[in-house]
C-alpha positions in Angstrom: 126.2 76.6 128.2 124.5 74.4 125.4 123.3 76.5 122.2 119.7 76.9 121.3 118.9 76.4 118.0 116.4 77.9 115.2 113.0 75.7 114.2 112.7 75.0 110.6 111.1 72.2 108.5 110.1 70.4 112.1 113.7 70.4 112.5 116.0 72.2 115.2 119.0 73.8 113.1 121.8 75.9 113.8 122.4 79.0 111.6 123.8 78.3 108.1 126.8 79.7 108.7 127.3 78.5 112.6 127.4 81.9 114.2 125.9 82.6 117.2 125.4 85.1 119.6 125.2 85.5 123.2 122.2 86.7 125.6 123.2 88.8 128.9 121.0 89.6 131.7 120.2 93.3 132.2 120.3 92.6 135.6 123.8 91.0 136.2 125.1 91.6 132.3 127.7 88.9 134.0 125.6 86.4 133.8 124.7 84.8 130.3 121.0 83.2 129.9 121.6 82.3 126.6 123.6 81.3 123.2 121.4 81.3 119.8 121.7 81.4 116.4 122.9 84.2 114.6 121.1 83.7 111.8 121.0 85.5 108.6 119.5 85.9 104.7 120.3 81.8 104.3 118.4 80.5 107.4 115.6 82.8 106.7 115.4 82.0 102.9 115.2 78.4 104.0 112.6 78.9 106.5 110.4 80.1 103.9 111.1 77.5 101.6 110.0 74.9 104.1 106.7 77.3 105.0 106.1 77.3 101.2 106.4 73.2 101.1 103.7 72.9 104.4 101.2 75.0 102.8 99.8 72.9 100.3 99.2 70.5 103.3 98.6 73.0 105.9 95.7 74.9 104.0 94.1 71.7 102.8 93.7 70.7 106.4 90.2 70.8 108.2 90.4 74.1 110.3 88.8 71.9 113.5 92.3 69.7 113.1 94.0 72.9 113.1 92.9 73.8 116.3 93.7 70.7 117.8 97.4 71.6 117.3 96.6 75.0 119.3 94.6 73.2 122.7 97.5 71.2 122.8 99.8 73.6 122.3 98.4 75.7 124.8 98.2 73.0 127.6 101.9 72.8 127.0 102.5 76.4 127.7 100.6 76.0 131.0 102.6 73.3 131.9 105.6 74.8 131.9 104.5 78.2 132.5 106.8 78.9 135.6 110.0 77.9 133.4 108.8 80.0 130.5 108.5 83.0 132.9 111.7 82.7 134.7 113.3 82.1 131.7 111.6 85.5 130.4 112.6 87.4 133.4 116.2 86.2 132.9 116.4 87.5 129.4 114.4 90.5 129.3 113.9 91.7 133.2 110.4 91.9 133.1 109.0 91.4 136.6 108.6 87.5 137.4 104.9 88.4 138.1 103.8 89.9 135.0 105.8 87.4 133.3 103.8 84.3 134.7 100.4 86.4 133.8 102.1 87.2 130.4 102.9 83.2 129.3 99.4 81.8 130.9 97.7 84.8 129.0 99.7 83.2 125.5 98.0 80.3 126.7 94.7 81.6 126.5 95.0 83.4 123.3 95.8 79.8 121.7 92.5 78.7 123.3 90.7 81.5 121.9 92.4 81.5 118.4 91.3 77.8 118.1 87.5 79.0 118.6 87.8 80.7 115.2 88.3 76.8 113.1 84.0 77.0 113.8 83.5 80.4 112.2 82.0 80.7 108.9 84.7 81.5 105.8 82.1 82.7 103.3 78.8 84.1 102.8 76.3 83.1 100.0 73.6 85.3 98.7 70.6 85.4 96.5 71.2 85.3 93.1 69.7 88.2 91.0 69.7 85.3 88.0 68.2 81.8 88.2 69.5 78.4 88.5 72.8 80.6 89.9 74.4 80.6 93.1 76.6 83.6 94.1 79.0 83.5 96.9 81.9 84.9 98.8 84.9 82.2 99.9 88.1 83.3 101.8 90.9 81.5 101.7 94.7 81.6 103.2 97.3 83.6 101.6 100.5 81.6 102.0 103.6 82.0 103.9 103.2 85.3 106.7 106.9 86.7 107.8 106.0 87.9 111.8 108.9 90.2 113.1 108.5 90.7 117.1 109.6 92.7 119.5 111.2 92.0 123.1 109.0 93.3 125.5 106.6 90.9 125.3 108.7 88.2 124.3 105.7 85.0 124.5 102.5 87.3 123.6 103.5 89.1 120.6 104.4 86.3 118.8 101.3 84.3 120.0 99.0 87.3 119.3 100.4 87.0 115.8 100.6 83.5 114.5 97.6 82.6 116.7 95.6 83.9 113.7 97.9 83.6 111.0 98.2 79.6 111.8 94.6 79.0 112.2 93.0 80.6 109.2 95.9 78.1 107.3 98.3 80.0 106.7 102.1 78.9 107.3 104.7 80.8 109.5 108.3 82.7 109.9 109.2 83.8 112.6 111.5 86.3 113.3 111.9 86.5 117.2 113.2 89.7 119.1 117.1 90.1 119.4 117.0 90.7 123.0 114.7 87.9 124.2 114.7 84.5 121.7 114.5 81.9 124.2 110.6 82.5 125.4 109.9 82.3 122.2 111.7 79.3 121.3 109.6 77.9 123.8 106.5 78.8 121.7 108.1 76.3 119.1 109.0 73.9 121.5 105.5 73.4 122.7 103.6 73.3 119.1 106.4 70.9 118.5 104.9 68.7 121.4 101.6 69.4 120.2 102.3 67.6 116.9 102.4 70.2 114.5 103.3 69.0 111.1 107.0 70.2 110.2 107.1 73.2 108.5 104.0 75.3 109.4 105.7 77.0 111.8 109.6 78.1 111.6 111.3 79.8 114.7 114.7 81.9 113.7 116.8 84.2 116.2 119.3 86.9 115.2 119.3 90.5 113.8 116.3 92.3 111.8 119.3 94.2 109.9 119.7 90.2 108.4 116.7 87.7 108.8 114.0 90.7 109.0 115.4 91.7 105.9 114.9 88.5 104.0 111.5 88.0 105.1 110.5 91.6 103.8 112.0 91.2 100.9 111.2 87.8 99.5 108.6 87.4 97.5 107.6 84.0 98.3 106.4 85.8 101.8 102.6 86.9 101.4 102.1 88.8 103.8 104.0 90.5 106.6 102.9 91.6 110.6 105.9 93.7 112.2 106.1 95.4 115.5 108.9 97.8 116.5 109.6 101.5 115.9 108.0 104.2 113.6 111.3 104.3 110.9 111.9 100.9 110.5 108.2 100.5 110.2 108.0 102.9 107.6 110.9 101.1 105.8 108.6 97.5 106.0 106.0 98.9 104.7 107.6 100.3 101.7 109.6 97.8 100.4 106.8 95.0 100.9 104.3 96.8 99.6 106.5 97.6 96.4 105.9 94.1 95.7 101.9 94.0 96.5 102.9 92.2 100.0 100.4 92.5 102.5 101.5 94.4 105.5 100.4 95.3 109.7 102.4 97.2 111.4 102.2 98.4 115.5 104.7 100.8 115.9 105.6 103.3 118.5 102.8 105.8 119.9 102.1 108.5 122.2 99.0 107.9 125.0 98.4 111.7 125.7 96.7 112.0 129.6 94.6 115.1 129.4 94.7 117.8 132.8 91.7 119.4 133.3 90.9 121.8 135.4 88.2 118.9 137.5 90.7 116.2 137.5 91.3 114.3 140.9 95.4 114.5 140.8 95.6 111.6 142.8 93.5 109.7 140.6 96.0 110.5 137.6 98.1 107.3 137.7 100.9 108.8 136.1 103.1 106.5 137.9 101.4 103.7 138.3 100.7 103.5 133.8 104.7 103.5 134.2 105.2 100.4 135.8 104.0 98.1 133.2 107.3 96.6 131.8 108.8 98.9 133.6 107.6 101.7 130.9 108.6 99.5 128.2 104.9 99.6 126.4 103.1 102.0 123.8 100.4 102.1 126.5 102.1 103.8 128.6 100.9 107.8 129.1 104.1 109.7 126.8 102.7 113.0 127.7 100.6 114.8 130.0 98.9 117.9 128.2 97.5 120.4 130.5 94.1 122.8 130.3 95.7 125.6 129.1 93.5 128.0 131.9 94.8 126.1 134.4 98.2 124.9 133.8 100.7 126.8 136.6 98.1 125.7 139.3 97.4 121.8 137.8 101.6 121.4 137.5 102.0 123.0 141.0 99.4 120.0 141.8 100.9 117.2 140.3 104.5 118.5 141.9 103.3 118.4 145.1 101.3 114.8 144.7 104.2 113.7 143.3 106.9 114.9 146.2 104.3 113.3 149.0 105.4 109.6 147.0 107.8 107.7 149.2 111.0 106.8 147.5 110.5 109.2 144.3 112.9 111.7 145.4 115.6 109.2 145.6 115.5 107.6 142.2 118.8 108.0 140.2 120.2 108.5 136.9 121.1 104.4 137.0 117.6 103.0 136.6 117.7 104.5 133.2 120.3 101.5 132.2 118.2 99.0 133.4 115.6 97.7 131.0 112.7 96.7 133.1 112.6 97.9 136.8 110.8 100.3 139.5 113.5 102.8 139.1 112.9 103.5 135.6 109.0 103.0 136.4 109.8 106.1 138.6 112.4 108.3 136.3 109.2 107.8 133.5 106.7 110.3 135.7 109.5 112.1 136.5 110.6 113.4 133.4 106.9 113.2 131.7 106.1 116.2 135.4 110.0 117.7 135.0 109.3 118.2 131.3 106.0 120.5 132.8 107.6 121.9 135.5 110.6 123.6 133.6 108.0 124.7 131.0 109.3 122.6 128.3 105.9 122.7 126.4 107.3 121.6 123.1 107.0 118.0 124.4 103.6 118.5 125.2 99.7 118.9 124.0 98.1 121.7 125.5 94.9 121.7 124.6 91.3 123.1 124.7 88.8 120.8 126.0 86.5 121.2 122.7 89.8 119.8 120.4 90.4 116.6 122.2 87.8 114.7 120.8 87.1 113.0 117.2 85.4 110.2 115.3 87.8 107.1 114.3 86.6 104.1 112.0 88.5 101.4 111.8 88.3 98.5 109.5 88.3 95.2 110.4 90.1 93.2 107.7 92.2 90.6 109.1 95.2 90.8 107.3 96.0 87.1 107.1 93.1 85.9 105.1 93.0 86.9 101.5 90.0 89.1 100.4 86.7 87.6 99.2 86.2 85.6 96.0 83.8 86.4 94.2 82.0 83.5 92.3 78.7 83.1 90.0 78.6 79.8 88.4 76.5 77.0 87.8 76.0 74.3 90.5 76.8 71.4 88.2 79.6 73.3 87.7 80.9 73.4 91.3 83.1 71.1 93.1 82.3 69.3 96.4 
């Protein structure tokens, strides 16, 4: 089986010190679907080097241009959209369906993301002072680290440098363990597309190794990372030690309140499951129930739940799968077992007046530098 490579400086390399590493099915973990780098501290320190050497370029490029690179891109995607999602199912197990919706959605995300090259980077405003002009200009920050998951092994990392790429920004990107070839595809296509070498740089291999360079190295400017809570927690300190911008989505909890109206059938505690086979944040962790109510709205849900073809003969062995109905299944299960032998401690129970509460977020996209501020002269400005 020939060995994939990494994507740096335009270039397709294999790790520094020519380890590799070998992808299994979890399916048939017989069957191997791929060999890749095992990179480490080396290739990732040189990815950033050549993301430092494109930005000059990169930045300095009309954001229009940019998003040429991204149509094309995306048209390459959509043609080969069926090989990216068998290729995905291969490595990862995700259902060939949702991995056919999942590459042509990437797709459409580089569509989107080129839309922003027409969107105003500044603001100006009335000067309190004559013969002044006062204005706000945002500009790109430099090389971005991105550190993604495998469970959506083509949209993660497209949600991320989508943005990242556009606003003129250069890339590394770390791609998840478990699934590196659909996003070595990602780099294969903006390869097609023409972008210029460097801007974006592909590595596979452990977090424990490349993750840990691009956290730590201070020619990275800012940092987007998805996994879990701990190692989230561990980003965030060390690269905001050294004033490095950081996102994080890490694990959560999607809490599916009981009351005493609710239409049981209606729940879809089952059918939230299925998605990646459970594999997603999204998916309902707990299932908190009114506490006036709860013996009768668990008998409910039992008996719902026992009138479901197949559930009752789910085993212990879907657990080992990664993506698959059987797991789908065993995820209700134990969520309702978890009520039904009164383990409460993994639950919310709740009054119906506590549920509720005001959230503001902030919209600050973290891969364009805050505003600068300016009040000068315009004889003084440059075209």
């Amino acid at each position: 089986m020939t060995t994939l490579a990494n994507y740096v400086g335009g270039e397709w390399r294999e790790s520094a010190t020519g380890d590799t590493y070998e992808k299994r099915s979890p399916w048939r973990p017989s069957v191997v679907t791929g060999v890749y780098p095992a990179s480490d501290a080396q290739d990732a320190r040189a990815a950033i080097d050549a993301a430092r050497e494109a930005f000059p370029g990169w930045s300095a490029t009309p954001a229009p241009t940019r998003a040429g690179y991204f149509t094309r891109a995306a048209a390459a995607i959509e043609a080969r959209a069926e090989q990216v999602a068998q290729d995905m199912t291969a490595e990862m197990g995700k259902p060939l369906r949702e991995a056919r919706l999942e590459t042509l959605r990437a797709a459409q995300i580089l569509r989107y993301a080129a839309g922003e090259a027409w969107r105003p980077i500044g603001e100006l405003y009335e000067p309190s002072v004559a013969d002044q002009r006062l204005y706000t200009l945002r500009r790109p920050l430099g090389v971005v680290g991105l550190i993604t998951p495998w469970n959506f092994p083509i949209a993660i990392p497209v949600w991320k440098l989508a943005p990242a790429l556009i606003y003129g920004n250069t890339l590394v990107l770390k791609l998840g363990y478990e699934a590196p070839r659909t996003g070595l595809h990602v780099a294969e296509c903006f390869g097609e597309a023409g972008l210029p070498a460097g801007v974006l740089n592909v590595l596979t291999g452990s977090g424990s190794k490349v993750g840990a360079e691009i956290v730590s190295n201070t020619g990275v400017r800012a940092i987007s990372f998805t996994g879990s809570v701990p190692v989230g927690r561990a980003v965030r300190g060390e690269a905001t030690a050294r004033d490095c911008r950081v996102q994080l989505e890490l694990g959560g909890h999607n809490p599916l309140i009981v009351c005493a109206t609710a239409e049981i059938d209606r729940l879809g505690l089952v059918s939230a499951a299925k998605v990646v086979g459970g594999h997603v944040v999204r998916v309902p962790k707990a299932y908190p129930i009114y506490d006036a109510d709860y013996a009768a709205r668990v008998a409910a849900i039992r008996s719902w739940l026992d009138g479901i073809t197949g559930l009752q003969q789910v085993g212990r062995n879907g657990l080992h799968r990664y993506n698959n109905s059987d797991h789908s299944m065993l995820t209700a299960m134990r969520a309702v077992d978890n009520l039904i032998t009164g383990a409460r401690h993994d639950l919310w129970a709740v009054n119906a007046d506590s549920v509720y509460h005001e959230e503001h977020v902030a919209e600050e996209h973290p891969y364009r530098a805050a505003p600068e501020s300016s009040a000068r002269e315009p004889a003084a400005e440059s075209a």
